[in-house]
mmCIF file of the N, C-alpha and C atoms, coordinates in Angstrom:
data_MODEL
# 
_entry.id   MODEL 
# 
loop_
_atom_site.group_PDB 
_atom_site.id 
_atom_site.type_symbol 
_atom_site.label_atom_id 
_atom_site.label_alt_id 
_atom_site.label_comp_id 
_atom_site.label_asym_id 
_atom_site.label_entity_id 
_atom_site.label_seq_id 
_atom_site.pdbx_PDB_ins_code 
_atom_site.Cartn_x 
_atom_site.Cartn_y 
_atom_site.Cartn_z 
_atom_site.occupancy 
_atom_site.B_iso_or_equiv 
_atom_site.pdbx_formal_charge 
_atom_site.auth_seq_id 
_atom_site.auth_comp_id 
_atom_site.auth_asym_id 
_atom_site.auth_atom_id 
_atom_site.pdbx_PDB_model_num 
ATOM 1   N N  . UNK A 1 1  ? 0.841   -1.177 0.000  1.00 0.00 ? 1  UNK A N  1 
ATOM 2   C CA . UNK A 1 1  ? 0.000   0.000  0.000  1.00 0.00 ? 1  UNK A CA 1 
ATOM 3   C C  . UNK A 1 1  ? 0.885   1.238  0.000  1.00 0.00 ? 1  UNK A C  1 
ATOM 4   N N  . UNK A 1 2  ? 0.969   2.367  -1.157 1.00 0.00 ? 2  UNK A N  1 
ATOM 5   C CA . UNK A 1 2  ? 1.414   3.160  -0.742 1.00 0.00 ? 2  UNK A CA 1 
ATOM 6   C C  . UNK A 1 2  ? 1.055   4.276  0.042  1.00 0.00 ? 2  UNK A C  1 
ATOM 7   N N  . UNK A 1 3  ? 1.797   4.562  0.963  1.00 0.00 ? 3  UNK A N  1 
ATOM 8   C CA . UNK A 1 3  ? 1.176   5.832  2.324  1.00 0.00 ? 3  UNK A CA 1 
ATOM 9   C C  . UNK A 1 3  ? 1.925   7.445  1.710  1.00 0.00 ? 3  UNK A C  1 
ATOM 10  N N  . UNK A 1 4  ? 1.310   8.161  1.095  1.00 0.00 ? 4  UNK A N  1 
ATOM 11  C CA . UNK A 1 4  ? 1.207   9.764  0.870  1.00 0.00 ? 4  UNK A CA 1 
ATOM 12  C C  . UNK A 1 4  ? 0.688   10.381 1.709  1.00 0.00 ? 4  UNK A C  1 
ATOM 13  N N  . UNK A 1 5  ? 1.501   11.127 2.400  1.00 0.00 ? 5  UNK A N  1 
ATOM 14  C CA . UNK A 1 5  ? 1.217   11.779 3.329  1.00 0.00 ? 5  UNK A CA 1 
ATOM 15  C C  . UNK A 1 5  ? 1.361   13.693 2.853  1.00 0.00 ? 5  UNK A C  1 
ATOM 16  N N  . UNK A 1 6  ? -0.140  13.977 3.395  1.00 0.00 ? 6  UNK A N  1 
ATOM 17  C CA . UNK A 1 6  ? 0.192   15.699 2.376  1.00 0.00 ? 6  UNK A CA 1 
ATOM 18  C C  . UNK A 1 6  ? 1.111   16.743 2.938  1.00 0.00 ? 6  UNK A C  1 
ATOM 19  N N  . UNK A 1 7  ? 1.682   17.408 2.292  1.00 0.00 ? 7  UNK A N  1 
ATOM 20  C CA . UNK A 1 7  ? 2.296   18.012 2.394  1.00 0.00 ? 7  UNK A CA 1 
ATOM 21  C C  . UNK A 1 7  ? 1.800   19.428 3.747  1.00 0.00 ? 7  UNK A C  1 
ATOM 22  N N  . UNK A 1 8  ? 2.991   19.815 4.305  1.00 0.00 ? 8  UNK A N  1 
ATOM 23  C CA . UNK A 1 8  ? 2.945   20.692 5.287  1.00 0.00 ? 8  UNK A CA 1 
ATOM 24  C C  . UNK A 1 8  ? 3.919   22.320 4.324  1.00 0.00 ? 8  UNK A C  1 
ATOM 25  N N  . UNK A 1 9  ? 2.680   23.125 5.019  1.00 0.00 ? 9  UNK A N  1 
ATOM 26  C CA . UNK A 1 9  ? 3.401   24.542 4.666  1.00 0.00 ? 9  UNK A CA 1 
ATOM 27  C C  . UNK A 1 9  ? 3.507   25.335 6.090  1.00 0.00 ? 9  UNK A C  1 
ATOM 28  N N  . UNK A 1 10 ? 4.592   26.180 5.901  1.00 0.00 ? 10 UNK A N  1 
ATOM 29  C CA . UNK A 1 10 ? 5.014   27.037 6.760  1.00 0.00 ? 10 UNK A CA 1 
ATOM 30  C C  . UNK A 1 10 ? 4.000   28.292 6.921  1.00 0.00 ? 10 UNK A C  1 
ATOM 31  N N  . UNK A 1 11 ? 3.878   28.232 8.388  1.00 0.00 ? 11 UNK A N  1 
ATOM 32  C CA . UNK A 1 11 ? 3.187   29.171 8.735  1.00 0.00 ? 11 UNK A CA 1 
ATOM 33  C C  . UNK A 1 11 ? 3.990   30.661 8.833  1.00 0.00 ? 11 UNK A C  1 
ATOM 34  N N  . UNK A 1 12 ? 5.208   30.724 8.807  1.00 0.00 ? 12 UNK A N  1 
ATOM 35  C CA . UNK A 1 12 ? 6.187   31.424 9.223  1.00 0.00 ? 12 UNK A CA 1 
ATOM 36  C C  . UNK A 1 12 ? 6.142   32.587 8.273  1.00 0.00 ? 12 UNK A C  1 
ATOM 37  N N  . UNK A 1 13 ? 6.129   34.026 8.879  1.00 0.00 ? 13 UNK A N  1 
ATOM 38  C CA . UNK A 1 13 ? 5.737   34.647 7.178  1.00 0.00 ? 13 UNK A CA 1 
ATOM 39  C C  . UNK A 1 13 ? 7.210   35.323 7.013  1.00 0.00 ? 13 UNK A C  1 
ATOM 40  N N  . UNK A 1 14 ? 8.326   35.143 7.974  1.00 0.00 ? 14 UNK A N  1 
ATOM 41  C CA . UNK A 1 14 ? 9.566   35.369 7.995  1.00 0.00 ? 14 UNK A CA 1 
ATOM 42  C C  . UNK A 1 14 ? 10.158  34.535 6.846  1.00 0.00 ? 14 UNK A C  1 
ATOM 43  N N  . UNK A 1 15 ? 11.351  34.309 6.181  1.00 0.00 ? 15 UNK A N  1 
ATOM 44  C CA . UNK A 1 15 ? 11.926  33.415 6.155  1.00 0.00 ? 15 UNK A CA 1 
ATOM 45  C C  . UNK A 1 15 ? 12.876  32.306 6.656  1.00 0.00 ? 15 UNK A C  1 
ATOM 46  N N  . UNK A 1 16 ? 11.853  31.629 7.505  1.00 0.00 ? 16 UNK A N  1 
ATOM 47  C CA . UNK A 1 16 ? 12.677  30.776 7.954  1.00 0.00 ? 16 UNK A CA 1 
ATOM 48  C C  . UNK A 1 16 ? 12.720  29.357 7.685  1.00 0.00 ? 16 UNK A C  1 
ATOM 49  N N  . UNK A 1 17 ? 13.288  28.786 7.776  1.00 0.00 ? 17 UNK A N  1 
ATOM 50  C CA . UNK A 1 17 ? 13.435  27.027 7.724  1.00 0.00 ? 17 UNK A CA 1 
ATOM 51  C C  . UNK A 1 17 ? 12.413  25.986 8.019  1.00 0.00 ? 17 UNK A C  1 
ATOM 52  N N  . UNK A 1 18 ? 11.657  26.403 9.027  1.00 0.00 ? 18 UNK A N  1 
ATOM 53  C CA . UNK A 1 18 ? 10.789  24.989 9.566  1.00 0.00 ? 18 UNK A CA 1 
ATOM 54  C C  . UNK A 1 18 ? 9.695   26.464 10.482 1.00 0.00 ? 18 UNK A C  1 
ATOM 55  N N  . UNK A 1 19 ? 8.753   26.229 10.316 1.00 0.00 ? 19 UNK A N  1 
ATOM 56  C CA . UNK A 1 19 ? 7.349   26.284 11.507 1.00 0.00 ? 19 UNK A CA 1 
ATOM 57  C C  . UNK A 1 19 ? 7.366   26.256 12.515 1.00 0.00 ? 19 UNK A C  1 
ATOM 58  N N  . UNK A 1 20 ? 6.791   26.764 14.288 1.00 0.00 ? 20 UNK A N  1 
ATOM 59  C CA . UNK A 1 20 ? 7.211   25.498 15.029 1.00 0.00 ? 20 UNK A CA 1 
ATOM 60  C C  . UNK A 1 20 ? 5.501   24.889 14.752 1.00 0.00 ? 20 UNK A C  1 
ATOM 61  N N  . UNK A 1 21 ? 4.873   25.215 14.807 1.00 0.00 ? 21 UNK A N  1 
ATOM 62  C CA . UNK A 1 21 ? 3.320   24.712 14.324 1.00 0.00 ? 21 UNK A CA 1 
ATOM 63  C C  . UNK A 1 21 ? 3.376   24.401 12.836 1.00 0.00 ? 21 UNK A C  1 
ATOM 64  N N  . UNK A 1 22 ? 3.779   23.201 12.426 1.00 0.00 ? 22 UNK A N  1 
ATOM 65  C CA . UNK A 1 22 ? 3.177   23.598 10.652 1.00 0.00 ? 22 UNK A CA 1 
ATOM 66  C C  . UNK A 1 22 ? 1.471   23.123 10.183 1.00 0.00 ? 22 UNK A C  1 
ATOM 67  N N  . UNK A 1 23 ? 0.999   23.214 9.488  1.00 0.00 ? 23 UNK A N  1 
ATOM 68  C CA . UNK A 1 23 ? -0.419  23.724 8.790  1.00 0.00 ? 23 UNK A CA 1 
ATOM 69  C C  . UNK A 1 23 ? -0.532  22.499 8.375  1.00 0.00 ? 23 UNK A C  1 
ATOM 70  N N  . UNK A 1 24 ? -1.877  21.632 7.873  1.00 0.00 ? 24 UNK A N  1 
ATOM 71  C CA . UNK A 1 24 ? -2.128  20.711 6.788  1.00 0.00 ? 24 UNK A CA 1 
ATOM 72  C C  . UNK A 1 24 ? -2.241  21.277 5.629  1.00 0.00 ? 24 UNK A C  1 
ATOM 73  N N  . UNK A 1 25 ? -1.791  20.611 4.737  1.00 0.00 ? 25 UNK A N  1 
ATOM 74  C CA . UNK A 1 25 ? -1.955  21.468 2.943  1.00 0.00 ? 25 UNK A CA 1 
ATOM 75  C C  . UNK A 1 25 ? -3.720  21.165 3.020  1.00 0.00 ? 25 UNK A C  1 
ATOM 76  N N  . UNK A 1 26 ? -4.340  20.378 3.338  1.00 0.00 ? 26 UNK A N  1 
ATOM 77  C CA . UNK A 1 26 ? -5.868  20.107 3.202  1.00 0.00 ? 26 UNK A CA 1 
ATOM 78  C C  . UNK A 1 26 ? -6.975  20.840 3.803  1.00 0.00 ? 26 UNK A C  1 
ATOM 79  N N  . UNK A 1 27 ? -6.617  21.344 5.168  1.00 0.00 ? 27 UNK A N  1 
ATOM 80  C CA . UNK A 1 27 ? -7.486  21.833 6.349  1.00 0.00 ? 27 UNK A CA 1 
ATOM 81  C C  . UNK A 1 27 ? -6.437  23.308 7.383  1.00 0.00 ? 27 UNK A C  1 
ATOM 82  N N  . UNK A 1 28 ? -7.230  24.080 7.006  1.00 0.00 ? 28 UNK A N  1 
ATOM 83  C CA . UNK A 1 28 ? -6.605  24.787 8.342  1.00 0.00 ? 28 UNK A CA 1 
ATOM 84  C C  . UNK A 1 28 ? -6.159  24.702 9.487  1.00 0.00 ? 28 UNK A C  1 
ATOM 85  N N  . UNK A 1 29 ? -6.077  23.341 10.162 1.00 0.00 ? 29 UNK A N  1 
ATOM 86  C CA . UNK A 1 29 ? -5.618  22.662 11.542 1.00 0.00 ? 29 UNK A CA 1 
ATOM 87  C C  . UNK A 1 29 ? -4.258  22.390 11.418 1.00 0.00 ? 29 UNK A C  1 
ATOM 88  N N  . UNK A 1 30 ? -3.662  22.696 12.387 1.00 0.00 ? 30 UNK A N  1 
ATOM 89  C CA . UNK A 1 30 ? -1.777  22.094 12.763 1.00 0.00 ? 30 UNK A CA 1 
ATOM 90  C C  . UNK A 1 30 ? -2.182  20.660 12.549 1.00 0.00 ? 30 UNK A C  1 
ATOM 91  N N  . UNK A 1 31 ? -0.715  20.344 11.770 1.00 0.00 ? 31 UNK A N  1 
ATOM 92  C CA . UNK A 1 31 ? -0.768  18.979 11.510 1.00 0.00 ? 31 UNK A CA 1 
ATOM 93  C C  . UNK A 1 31 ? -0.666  18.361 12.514 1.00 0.00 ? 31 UNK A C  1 
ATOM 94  N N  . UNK A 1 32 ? -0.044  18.609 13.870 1.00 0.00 ? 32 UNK A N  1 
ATOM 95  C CA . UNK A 1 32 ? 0.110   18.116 15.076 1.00 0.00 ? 32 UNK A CA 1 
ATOM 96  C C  . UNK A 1 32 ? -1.634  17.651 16.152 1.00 0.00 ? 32 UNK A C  1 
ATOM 97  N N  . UNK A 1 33 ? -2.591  18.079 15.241 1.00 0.00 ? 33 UNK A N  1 
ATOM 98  C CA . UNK A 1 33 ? -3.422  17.935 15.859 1.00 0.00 ? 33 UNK A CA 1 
ATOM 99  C C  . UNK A 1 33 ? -4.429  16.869 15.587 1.00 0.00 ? 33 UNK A C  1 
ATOM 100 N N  . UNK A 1 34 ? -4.180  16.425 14.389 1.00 0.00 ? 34 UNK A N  1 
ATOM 101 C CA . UNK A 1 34 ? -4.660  15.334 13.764 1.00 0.00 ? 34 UNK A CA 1 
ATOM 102 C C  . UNK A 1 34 ? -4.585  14.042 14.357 1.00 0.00 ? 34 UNK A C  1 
ATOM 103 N N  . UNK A 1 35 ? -5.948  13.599 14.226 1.00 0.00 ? 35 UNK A N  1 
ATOM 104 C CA . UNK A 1 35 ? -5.560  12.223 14.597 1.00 0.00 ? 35 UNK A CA 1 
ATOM 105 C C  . UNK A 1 35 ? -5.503  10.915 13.925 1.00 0.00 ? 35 UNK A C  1 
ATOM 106 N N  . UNK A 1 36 ? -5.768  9.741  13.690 1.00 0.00 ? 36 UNK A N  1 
ATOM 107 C CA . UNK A 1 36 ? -5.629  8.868  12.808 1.00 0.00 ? 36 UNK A CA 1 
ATOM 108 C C  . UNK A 1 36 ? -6.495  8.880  11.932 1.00 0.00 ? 36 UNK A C  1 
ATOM 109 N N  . UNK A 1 37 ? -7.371  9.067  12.189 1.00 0.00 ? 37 UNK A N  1 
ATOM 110 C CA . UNK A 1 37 ? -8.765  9.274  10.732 1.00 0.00 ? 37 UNK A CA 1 
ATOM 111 C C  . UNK A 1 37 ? -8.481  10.507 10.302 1.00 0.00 ? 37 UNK A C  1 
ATOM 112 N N  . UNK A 1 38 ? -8.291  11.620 10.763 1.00 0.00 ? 38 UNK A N  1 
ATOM 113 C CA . UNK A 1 38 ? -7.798  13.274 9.936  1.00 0.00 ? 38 UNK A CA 1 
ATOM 114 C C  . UNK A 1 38 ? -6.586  12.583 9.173  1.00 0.00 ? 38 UNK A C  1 
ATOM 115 N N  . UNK A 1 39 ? -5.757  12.014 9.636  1.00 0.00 ? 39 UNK A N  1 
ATOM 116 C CA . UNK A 1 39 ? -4.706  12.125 9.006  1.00 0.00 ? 39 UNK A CA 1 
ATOM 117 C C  . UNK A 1 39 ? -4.976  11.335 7.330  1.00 0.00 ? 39 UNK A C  1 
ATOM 118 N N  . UNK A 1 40 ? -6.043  10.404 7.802  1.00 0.00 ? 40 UNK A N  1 
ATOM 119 C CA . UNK A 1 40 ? -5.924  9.574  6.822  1.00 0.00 ? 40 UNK A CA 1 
ATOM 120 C C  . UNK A 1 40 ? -7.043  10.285 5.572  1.00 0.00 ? 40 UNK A C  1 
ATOM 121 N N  . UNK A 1 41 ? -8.024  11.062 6.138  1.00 0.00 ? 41 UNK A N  1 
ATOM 122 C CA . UNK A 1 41 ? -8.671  11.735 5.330  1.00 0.00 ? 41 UNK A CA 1 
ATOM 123 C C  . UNK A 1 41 ? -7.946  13.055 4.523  1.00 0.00 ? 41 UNK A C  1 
ATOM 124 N N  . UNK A 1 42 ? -7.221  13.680 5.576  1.00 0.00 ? 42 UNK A N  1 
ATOM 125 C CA . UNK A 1 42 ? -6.409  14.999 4.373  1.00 0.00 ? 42 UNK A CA 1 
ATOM 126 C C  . UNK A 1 42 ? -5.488  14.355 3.606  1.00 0.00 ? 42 UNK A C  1 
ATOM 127 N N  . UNK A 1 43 ? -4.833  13.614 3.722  1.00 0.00 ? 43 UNK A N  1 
ATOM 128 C CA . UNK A 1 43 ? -3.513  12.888 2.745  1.00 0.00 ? 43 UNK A CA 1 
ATOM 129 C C  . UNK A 1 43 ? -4.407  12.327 2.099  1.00 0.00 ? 43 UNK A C  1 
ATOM 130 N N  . UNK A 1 44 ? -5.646  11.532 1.646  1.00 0.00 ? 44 UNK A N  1 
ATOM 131 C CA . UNK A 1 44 ? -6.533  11.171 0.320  1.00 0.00 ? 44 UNK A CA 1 
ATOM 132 C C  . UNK A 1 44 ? -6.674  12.616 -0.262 1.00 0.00 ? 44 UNK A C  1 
ATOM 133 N N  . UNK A 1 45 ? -7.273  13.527 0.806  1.00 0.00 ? 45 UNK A N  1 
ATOM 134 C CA . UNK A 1 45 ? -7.743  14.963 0.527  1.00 0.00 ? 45 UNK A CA 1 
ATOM 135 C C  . UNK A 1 45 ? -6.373  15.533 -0.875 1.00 0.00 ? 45 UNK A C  1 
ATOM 136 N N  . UNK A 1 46 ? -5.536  15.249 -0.225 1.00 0.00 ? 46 UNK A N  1 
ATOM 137 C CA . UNK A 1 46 ? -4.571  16.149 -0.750 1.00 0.00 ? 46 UNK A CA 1 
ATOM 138 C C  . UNK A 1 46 ? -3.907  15.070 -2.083 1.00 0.00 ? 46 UNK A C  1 
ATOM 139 N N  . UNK A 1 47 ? -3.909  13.563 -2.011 1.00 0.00 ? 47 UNK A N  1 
ATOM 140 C CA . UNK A 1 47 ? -3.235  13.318 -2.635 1.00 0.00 ? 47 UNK A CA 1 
ATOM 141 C C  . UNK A 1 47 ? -4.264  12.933 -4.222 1.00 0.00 ? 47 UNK A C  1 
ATOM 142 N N  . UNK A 1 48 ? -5.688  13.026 -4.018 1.00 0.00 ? 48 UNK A N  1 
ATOM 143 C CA . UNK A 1 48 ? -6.513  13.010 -4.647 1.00 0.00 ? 48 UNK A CA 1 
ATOM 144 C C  . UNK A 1 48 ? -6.985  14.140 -5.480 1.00 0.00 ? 48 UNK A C  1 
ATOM 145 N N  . UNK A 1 49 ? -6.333  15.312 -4.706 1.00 0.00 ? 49 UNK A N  1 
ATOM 146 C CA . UNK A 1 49 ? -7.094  16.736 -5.361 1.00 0.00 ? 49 UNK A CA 1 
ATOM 147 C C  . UNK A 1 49 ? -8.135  16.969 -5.403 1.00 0.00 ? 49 UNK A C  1 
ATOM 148 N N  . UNK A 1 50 ? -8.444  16.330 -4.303 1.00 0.00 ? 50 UNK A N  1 
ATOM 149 C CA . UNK A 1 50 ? -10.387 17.167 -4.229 1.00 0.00 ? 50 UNK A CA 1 
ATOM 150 C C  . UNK A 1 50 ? -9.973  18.520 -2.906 1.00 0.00 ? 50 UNK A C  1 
ATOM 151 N N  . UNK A 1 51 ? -11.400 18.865 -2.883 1.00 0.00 ? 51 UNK A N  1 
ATOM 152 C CA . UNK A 1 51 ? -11.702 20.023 -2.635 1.00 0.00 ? 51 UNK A CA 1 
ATOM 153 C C  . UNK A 1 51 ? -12.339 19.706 -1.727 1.00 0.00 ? 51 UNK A C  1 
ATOM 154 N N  . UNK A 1 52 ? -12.385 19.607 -0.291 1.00 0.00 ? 52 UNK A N  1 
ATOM 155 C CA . UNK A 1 52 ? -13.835 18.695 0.297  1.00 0.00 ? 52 UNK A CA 1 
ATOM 156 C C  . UNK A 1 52 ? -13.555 19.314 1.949  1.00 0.00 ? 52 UNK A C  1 
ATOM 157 N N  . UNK A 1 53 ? -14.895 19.412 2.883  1.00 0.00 ? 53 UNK A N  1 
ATOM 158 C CA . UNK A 1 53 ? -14.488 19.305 4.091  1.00 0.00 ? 53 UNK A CA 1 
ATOM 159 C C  . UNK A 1 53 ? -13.768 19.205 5.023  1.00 0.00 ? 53 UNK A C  1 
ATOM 160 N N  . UNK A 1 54 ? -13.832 19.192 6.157  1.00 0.00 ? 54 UNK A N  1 
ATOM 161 C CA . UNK A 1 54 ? -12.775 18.816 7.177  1.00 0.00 ? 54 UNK A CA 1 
ATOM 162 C C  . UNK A 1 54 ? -13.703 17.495 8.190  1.00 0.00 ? 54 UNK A C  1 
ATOM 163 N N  . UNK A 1 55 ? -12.759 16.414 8.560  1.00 0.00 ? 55 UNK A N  1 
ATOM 164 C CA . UNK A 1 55 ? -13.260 15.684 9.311  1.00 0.00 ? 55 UNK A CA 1 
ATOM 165 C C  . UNK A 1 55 ? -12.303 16.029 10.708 1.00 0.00 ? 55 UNK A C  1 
ATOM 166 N N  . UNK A 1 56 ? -11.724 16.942 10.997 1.00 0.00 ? 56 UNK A N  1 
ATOM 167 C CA . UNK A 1 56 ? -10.383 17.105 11.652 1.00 0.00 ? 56 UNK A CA 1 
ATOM 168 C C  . UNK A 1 56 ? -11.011 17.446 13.223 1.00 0.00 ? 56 UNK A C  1 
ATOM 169 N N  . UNK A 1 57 ? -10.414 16.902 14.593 1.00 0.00 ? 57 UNK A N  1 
ATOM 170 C CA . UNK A 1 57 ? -11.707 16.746 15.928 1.00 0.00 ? 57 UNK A CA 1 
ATOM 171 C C  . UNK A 1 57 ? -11.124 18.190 16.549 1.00 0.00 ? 57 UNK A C  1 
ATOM 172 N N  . UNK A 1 58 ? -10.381 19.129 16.063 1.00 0.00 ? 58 UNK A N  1 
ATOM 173 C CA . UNK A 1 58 ? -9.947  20.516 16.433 1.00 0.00 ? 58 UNK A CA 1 
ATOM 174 C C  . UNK A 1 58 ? -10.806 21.686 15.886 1.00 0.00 ? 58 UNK A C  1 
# 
């Protein structure tokens, strides 16, 4: 099975290197907040290219 996991963007509007919070590319929630079903729904979200909801418990 391959596991795609979506991509994270920087919240940082500096230029810096790393986030300390980074974002889901799918949902407005820190990726840190996700739990096993978010996770598994934005990475389809994202690796599918739809456009769709949030199932995310934040």
């Amino acid at each position: 099975m391959n596991q795609v996991m979506p991509t994270i963007e920087s919240t940082d509007a500096a230029g810096t290197t790393a986030a300390e919070n980074p974002r889901c590319a799918a949902c407005p929630h820190p990726w840190a907040t996700h739990d096993r079903i978010a996770m598994r729904f934005c990475t389809a979200t994202t690796s599918g290219g739809h456009h769709r909801g949030c199932v995310c418990g934040s």
